[in-house]
C-alpha positions as CSV (number, residue, x, y, z in Angstrom):
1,X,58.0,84.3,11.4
2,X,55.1,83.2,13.2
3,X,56.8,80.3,14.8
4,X,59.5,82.5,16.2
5,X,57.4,84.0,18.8
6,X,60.2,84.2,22.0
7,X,58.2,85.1,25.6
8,X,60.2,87.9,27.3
9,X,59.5,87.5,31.1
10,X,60.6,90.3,33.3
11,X,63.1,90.0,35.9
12,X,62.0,88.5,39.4
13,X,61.6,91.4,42.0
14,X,60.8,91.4,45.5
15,X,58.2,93.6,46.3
16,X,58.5,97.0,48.1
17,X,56.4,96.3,50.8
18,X,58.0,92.9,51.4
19,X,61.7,94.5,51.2
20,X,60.5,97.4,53.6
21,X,59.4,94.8,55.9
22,X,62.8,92.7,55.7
23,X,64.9,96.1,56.3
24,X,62.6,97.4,59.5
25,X,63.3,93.7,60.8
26,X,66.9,94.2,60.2
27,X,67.3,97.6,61.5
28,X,65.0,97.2,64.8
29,X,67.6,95.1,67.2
30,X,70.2,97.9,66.2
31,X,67.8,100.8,67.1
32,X,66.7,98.9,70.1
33,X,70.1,98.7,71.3
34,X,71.0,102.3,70.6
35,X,67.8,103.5,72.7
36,X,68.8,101.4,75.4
37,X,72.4,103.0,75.7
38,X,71.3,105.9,75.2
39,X,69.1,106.0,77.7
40,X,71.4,104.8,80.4
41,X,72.4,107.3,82.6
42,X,76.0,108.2,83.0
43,X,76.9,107.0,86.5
44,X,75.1,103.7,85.8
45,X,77.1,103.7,82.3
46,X,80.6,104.3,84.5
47,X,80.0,102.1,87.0
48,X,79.4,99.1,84.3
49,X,82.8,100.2,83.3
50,X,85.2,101.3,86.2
51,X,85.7,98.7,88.4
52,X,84.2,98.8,92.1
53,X,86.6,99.5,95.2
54,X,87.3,97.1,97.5
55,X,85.2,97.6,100.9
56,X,86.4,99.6,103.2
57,X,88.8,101.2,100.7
58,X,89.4,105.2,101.6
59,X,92.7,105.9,99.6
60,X,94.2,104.5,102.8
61,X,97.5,104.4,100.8
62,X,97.9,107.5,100.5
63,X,97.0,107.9,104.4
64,X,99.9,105.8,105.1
65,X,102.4,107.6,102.3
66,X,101.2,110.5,104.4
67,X,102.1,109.1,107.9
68,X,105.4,107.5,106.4
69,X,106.7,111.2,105.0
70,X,105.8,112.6,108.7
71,X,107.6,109.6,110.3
72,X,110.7,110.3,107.7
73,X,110.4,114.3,108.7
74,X,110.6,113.8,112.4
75,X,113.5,111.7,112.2
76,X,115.3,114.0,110.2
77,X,114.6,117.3,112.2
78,X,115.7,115.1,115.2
79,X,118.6,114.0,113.9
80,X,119.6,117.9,112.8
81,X,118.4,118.8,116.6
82,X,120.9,116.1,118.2
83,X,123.9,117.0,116.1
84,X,123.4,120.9,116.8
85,X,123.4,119.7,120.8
86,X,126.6,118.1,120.0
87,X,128.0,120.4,118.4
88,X,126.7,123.7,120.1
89,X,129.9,123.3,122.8
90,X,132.8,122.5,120.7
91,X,131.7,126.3,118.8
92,X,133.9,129.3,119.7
93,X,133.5,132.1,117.7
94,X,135.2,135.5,118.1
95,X,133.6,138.4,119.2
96,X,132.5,140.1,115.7
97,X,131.3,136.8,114.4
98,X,129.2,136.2,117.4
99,X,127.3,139.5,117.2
100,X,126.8,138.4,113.9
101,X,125.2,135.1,114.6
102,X,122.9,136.8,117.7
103,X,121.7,139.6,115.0
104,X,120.9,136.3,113.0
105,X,119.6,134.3,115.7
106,X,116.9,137.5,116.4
107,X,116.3,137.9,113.2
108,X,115.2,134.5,112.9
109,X,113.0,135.3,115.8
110,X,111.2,137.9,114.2
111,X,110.3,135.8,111.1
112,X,109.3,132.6,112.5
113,X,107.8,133.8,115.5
114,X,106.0,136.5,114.0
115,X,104.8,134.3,110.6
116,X,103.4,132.0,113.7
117,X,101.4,134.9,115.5
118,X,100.5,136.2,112.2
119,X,98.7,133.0,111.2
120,X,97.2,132.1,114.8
121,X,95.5,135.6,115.1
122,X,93.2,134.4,111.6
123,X,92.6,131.1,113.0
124,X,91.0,133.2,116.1
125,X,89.2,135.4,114.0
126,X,88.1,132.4,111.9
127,X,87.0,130.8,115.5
128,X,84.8,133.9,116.2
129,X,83.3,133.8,112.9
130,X,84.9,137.0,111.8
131,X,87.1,135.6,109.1
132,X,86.7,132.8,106.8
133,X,88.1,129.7,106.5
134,X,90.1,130.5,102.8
135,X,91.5,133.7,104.4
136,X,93.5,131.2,107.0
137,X,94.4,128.6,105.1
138,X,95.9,131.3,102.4
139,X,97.7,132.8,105.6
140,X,99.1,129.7,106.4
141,X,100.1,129.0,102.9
142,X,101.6,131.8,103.1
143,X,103.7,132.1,106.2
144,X,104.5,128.0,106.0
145,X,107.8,129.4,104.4
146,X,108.9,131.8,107.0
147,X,108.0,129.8,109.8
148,X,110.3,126.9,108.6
149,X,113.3,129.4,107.6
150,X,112.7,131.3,111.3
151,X,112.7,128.2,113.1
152,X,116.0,126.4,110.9
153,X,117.8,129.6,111.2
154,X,117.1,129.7,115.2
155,X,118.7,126.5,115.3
156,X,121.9,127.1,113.4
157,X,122.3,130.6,114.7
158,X,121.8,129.0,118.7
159,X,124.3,126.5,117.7
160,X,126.8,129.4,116.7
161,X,126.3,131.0,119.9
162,X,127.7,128.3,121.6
163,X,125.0,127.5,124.6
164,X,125.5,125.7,127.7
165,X,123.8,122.7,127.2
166,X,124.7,121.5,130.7
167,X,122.2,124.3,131.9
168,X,118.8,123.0,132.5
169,X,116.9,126.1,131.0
170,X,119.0,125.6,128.0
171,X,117.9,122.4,127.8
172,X,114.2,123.2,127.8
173,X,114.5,125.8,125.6
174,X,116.0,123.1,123.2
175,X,113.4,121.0,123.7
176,X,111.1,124.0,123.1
177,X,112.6,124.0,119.5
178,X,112.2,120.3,118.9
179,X,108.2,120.6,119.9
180,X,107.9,123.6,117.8
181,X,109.2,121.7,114.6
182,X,107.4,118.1,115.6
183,X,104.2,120.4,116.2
184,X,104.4,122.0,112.8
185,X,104.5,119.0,110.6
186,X,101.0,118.3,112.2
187,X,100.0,121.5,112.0
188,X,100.6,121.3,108.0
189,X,98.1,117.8,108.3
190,X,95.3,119.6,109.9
191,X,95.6,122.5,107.6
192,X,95.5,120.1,104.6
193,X,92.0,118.2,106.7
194,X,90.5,121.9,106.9
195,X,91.0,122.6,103.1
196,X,89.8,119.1,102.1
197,X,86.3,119.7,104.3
198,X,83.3,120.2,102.5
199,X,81.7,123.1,103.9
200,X,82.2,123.7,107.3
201,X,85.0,121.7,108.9
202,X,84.1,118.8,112.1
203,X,85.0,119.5,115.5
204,X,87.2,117.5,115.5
205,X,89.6,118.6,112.9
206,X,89.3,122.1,114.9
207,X,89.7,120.7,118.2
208,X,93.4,118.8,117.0
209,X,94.1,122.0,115.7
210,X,93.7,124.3,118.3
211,X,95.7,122.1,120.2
212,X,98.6,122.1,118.2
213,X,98.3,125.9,118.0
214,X,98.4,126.3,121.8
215,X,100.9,124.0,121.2
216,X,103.2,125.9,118.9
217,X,102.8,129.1,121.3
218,X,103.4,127.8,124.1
219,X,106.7,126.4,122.9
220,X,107.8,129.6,120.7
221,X,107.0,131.6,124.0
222,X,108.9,129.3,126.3
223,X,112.0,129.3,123.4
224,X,112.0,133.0,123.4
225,X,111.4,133.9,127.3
226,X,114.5,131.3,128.1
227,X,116.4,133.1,125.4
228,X,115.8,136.5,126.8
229,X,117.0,135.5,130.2
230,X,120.1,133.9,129.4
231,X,120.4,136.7,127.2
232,X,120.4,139.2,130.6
233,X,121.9,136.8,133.2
């Protein structure tokens, strides 16, 4: 029994500090790396994703989607203010239908010229600091309807009424119109320039829109004074 003597050896193991050693080597590149993203900040982090804009780039196609719809606008309302020339002489109406189309054509007046003076008077308050800016652009919001429906329905109600457009007042009043309408498609850019500025607006965003606003009275008061004295002649 002596002879049968059997050596047990026990199993190899890697020490604890020298595995503790092999798993902080292992785990320090990864923890490296996650400081390091972490501490990026997040424009920097963005930027290494989103690509850069070209030079010079300013969302200039949406400045020329912009001019191409105003481009497409004016040569529609002009195309609606040469057929109603046309056919403003070939209209006869009889008496009953044409005091209907002049309580129409006033009407019309009333809405669009007033939704105009209504909107002008805050952009003067607003120039003598006695408004602010949001109370005339929600004005404008606001009235952009009537104006549009007061100046259409002046067109197809004059058109009714038959003018003579071999008179040379009815011809400026008809230009008049055509101003009015060209005007206000500008007028809607400079009130989208005023509500994109960041604080207060530059000069000369106001200066291009006072203009047009001397602009749009001057023809709604030239449309309306020609009106009245055919009206009495």
């Amino acid at each position: 029994m002596s002879d049968l003597h059997v050596t047990v050896r026990p199993p190899s193991r890697v020490s604890a500090p020298t595995h503790r050693a092999r798993a902080s080597d292992t785990a320090r590149p990864a923890r490296r790396a996650t400081h390091r993203t972490h501490g990026t900040s997040p424009s920097r982090a963005v930027a290494a994703v989103a690509p850069t804009p070209a030079a010079g780039w300013r969302g200039g196609h949406r400045r020329a989607a912009g001019r191409i719809a105003i481009a497409v606008s004016i040569l529609t309302m002009s195309a609606g203010w040469l057929l109603a020339i046309l056919v403003a002489p070939h209209v006869a109406l009889s008496p009953s239908w044409r005091m209907a189309a002049l309580f129409c054509h006033l009407t019309c007046l009333v809405v669009g010229f007033g939704a105009v003076l209504t909107v002008d008077w805050f952009s003067l308050r607003w120039l003598l600091r006695r408004e602010p800016l949001g109370t005339v652009l929600n004005a404008a919001r606001g009235a952009h309807l009537l104006i549009w429906l007061g100046l259409v329905g002046l067109l197809a109600s004059g058109t009714a009424l038959g003018p003579d457009t071999s008179s040379g007042l009815v011809r400026v009043k008809l230009l008049a119109v055509l101003a009015v309408g060209i005007n206000g498609l500008f007028l809607g850019r400079v009130r989208d320039r005023l509500a994109a500025a960041d604080g207060r607006p530059p000069w000369s965003t106001v200066l291009v829109g006072v203009v047009a606003a001397t602009v749009s009275q001057v023809g709604w008061w030239t449309a309306t004074l020609i009106g009245f004295w055919n009206a009495n002649s």
